[in-house]
N, C-alpha and C positions, 0 to 999 in steps of 0.2 A: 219682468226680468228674463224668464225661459222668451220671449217675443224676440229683446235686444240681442241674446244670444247666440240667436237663431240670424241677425245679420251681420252681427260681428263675426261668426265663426260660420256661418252655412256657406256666405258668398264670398268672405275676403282672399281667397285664391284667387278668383276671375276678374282678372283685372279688365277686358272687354264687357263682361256682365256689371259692371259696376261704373263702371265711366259713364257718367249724365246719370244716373238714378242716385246718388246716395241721399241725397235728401228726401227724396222721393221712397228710398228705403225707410230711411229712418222715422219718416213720419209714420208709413205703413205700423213700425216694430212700435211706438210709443202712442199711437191712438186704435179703437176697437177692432176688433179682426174684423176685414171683408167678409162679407156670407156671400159664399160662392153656392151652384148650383150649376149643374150640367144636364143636357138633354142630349141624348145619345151617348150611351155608356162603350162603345162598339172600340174596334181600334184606335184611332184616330181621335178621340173624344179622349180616351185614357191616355194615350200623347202630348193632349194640348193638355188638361187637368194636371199630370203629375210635375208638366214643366211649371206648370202655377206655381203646384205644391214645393218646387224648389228654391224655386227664387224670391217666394212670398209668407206670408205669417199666417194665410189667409182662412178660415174654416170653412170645410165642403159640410151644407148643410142638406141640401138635396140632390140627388139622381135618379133621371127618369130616361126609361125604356122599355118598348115594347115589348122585349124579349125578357121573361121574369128572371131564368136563370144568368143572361149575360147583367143585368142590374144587381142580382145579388152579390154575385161574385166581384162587382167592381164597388159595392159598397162594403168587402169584404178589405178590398184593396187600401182603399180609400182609411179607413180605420188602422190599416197597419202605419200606414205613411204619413198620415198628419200629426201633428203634433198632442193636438187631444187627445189622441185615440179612438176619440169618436165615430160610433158608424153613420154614415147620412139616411136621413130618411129618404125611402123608395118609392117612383110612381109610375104608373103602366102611361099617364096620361098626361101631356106637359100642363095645359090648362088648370091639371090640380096643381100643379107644383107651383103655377106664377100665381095662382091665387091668393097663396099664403102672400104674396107680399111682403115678404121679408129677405130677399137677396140683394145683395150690392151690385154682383156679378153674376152672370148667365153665360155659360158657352154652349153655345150649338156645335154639334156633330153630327148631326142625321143626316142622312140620304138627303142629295142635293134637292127632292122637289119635295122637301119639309124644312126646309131653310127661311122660307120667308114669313110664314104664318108666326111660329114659336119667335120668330126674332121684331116681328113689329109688335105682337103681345107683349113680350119683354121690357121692353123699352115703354109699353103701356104702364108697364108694373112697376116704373122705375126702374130698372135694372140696367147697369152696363153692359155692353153685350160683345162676345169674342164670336164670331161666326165664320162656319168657314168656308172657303171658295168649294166654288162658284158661290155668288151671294144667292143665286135665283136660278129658275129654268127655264123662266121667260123674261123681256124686259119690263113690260108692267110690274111685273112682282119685283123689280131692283128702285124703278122709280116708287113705290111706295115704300120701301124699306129707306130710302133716303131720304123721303117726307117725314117717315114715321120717327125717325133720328133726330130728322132736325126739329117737327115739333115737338116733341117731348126732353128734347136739351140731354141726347144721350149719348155717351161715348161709345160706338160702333169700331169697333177692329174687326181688321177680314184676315183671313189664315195665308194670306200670302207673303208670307215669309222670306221671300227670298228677297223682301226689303230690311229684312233685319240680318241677315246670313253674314256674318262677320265679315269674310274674307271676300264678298260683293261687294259690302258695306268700303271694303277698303280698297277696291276697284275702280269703283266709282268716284271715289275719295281723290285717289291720286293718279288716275289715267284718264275719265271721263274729263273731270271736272276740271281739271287742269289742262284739258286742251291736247293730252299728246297725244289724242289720235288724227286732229285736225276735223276739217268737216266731215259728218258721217252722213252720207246722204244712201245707205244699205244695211238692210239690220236682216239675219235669219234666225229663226226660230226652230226649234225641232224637236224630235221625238221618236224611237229607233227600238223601244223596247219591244219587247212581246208578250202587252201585257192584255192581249185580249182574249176573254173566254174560250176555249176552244172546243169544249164536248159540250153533248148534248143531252144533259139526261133528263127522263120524263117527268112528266108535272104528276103532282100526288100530292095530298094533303099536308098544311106545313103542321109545325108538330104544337104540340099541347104549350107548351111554356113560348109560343112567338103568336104575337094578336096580328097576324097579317091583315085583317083588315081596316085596323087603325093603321097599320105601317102603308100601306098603300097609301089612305088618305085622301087625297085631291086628285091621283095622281087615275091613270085609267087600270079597272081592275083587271087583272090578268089572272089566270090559272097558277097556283104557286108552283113555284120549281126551286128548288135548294142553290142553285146560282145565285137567285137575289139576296140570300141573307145566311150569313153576312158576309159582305166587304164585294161580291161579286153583279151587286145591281149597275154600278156603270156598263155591264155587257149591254144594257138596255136603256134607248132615248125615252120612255118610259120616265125612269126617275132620272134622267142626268142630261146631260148634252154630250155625250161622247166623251172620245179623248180630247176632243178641244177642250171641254168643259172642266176636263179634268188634268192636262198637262201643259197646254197651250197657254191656256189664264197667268199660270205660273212665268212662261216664259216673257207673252206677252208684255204682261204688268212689270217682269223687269225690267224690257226695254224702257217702256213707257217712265218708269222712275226714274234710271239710269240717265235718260236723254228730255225728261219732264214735258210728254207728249201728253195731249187731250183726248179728244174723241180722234178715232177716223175718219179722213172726208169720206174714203167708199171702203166697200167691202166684197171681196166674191172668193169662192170657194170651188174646187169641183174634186169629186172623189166619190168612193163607193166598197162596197164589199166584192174584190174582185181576189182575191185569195185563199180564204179561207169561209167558201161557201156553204160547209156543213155545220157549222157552230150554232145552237140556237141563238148567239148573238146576234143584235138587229143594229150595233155600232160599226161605222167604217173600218175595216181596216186596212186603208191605204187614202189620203186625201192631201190637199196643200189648200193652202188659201191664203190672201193676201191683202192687207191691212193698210190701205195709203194715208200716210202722212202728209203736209205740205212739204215736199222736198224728202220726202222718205219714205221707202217702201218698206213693211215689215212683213217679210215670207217665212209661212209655216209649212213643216211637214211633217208627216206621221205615216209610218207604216209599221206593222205590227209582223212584218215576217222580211227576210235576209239581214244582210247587214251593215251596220252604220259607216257613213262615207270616213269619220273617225271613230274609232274606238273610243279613245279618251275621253271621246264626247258624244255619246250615245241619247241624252238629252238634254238640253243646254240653249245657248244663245251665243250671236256672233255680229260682232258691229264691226262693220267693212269703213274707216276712214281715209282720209288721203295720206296720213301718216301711218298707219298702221290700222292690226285687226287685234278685236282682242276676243278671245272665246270663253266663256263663260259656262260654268255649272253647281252643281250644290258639292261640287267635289274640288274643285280647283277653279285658278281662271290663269288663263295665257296670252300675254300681251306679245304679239310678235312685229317687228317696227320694219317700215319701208326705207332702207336707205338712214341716215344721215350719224348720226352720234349716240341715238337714241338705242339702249340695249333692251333684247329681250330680258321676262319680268313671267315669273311663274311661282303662283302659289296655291297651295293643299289645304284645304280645308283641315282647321285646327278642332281635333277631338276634346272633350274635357272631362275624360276617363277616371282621372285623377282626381277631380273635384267632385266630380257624381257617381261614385261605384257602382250603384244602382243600375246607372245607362250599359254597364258590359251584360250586368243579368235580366232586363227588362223584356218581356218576351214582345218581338216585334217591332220593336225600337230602333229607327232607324238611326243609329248613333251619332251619322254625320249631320241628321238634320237637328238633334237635342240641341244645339248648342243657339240654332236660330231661332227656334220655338221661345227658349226661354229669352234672348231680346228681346222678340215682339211682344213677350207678357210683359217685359217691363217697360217697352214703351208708350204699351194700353196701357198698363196702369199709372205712370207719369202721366199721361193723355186724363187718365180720371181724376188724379189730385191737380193736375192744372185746369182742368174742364177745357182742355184743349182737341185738336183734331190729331189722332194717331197716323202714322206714318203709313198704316194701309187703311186710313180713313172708308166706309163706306160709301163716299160717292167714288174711291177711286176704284175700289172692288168691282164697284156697278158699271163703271165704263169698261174695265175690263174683262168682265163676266160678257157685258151686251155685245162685244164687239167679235167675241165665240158666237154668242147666240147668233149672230147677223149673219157669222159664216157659214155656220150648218144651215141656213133660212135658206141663205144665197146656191148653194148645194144645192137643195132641195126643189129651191125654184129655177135653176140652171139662168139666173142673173143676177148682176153686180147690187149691191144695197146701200145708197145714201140715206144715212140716219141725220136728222133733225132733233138733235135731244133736247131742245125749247120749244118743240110743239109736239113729239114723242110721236112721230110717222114716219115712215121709210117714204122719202119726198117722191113722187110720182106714180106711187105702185099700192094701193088699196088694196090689192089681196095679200102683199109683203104687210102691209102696216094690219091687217087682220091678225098675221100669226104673232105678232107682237105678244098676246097674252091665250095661253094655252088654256084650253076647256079647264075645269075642276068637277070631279066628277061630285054630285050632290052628295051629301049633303055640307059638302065644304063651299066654300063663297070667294072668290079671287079678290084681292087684297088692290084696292085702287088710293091712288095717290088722295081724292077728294073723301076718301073714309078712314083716316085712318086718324 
């Protein structure tokens, strides 16, 4: 009864969170709770978790993190917010945690180069798995998290949300798809914040409650410095691929949804740290790159210092048609029309303050993204009760993670890159199809499509 309750009265205000799930609700509320389990207790992990915990009956039965105090205190959290009261059991170690074999669901949130090992375990373990972008920080490790999906028959959702973001959702809906921009053969992409590292402070020992060298991992050891942990390891291609890795994917992927694009024919990139030279960061910041479609270019930018050509839209996406353009972000979108009958069309992202109180006091919570988060929980988990493919399905994660990774390669090697994703080689360039899969440093083992 407290289950039924909990979706007759938790969700019945939101009538967007409820449109295509109620069934999918209702089964949820009248058969066993989901045992959920999260790996990475850090920001972003408590994000995606409490938007579960809103829109679901489901009980957190584990959390695992390398940092003893940031896992306590999120099992602290955790206990206040669910319905049991229950606190989850805690683990330094994910491999203890999927051992038990006893989760329905798994979310990853760790640093982008522990994304793929916990998530093809998982899926070993039977578990559904919510992951978040970037799926990988190489392509090797995306094609075997797509093997490891499909053969183990398991429903993979990636964090890129901005396929779930309401007021996209309804962009798409009724300007894309309906043809009023006409043909769009120009799409840009971009990025305008200043969100890169910018001091330097010295490396010294990390502290007693952080196992830095399980959090390293596969990835190469480096001298600690308190930039890495937490939330400031994207300053380093180390654990991440940049800011492509981390705001581009988002862009990208919505084009790609929006206009239902595949892989890239080519890829090239060029940029560098030409501003902000004294930062111990080792990430660009200033670069563009450029994503060919048949019949569409899709162009990226990012700089990390002056300012954006709009304000309005400081990072976002923009489809150039013969009809019209229409601008897009996680905050609004604006359809502006060339000529004929057709009116501009502008709308704000819808807050849901009022149905989740919680999101005005939640520390760190990006309030306009709560609303997207908790769609894409519900359409993984319809995705789980129909044993279907969710809306950011893991092969499309991986195409849109690989085609970052291909641009920082292309950067790096100062030429363009054709990927071949049925024979998994940048077609003419052997030392390009080398970087495909990044060292692991021992005693970790890089995850290949034929082991998994």
């Amino acid at each position: 009864m407290q289950r039924r309750h909990f979706l007759s009265n938790g969700l019945a205000a939101s009538s967007v969170l409820l449109a295509g799930h109620q069934a999918t609700l209702a089964a949820l509320a009248d058969g066993p709770a989901k045992r959920v389990g999260l790996i990475g207790t850090g920001w972003y992990g408590k994000c995606d978790l409490f938007r579960l915990l809103q829109v679901a009956p489901v009980e957190v039965v584990s959390l695992c993190d390398v940092d003893s105090k940031m896992v306590s205190a999120a099992a602290d959290m955790v206990a206040e917010r669910q319905a049991s009261k229950k606190k989850p059991r805690t683990y330094s170690d994910y491999r203890k945690l999927l051992a038990e074999k006893d989760l329905d669901i798994v979310l990853i949130a760790t640093p982008d180069h522990w994304h793929a090992l916990p998530m093809i375990e998982a899926v070993k373990a039977g578990a559904d798995v919510y992951v978040q972008k970037p799926i990988s920080v190489d392509i090797v490790e995306g094609q075997a998290m797509v093997a490891a999906a499909r053969k183990y028959g398991r429903v993979v959702q990636v964090g890129t949300q901005r396929r779930s973001t309401p007021h996209l959702m309804e962009a798409k809906k009724n300007i894309v798809d309906t043809g009023m921009l006409g043909k769009i053969s120009h799409a840009e992409v971009y990025c305008y914040y200043h969100m890169r590292a910018k001091d330097n402070p010295p490396d010294e020992r990390p502290p007693e409650n952080f196992d830095y060298e399980m959090w390293t991992g596969p990835a190469p050891m480096r001298p600690y410095n308190r930039l890495v942990h937490p939330r400031s390891w994207r300053a380093f291609m180390e654990y991440s691929n940049g800011i492509l890795g981390d705001m581009c994917i988002h862009m990208l992927d919505t084009v790609r949804w929006m206009l239902n694009l595949g892989w890239p024919t080519r890829v090239s990139s060029l940029g560098g740290i030409y501003v902000d030279k004294n930062s111990k960061a080792n990430i660009t910041d200033t670069q563009t790159a450029t994503f060919e479609f048949p019949e569409l270019n899709v162009i990226w930018t990012h700089r990390t210092w002056g300012d954006p050509p709009d304000p309005a839209y400081p990072w976002g996406a923009t489809l150039y048609g013969e009809k019209g353009t229409l601008k897009m972000s996680v905050m609004s979108y604006d359809f502006i029309p060339r000529g004929g009958d057709a009116k501009p069309i502008h709308k704000d992202v819808a807050y849901e303050l009022d149905q989740y109180p919680v999101d005005k006091t939640e520390k760190d919570l990006e309030q306009h993204v709560a609303p997207a988060i908790r769609v894409h929980m519900l359409d993984f988990l319809k995705a789980i009760a129909d044993r279907s493919k969710p809306v950011a399905d893991i092969e499309q994660g991986h195409i849109s993670t690989a085609a970052c990774v291909l641009a920082n390669m292309s950067m790096k090697l100062g030429r363009s890159m054709s990927y071949d994703a049925t024979k998994g080689i940048v077609t003419g360039d052997e030392e390009a199809t080398r970087l495909l899969r990044r060292p692991y440093r021992e005693p970790w083992v890089h995850p290949e499509v034929a082991t998994v």
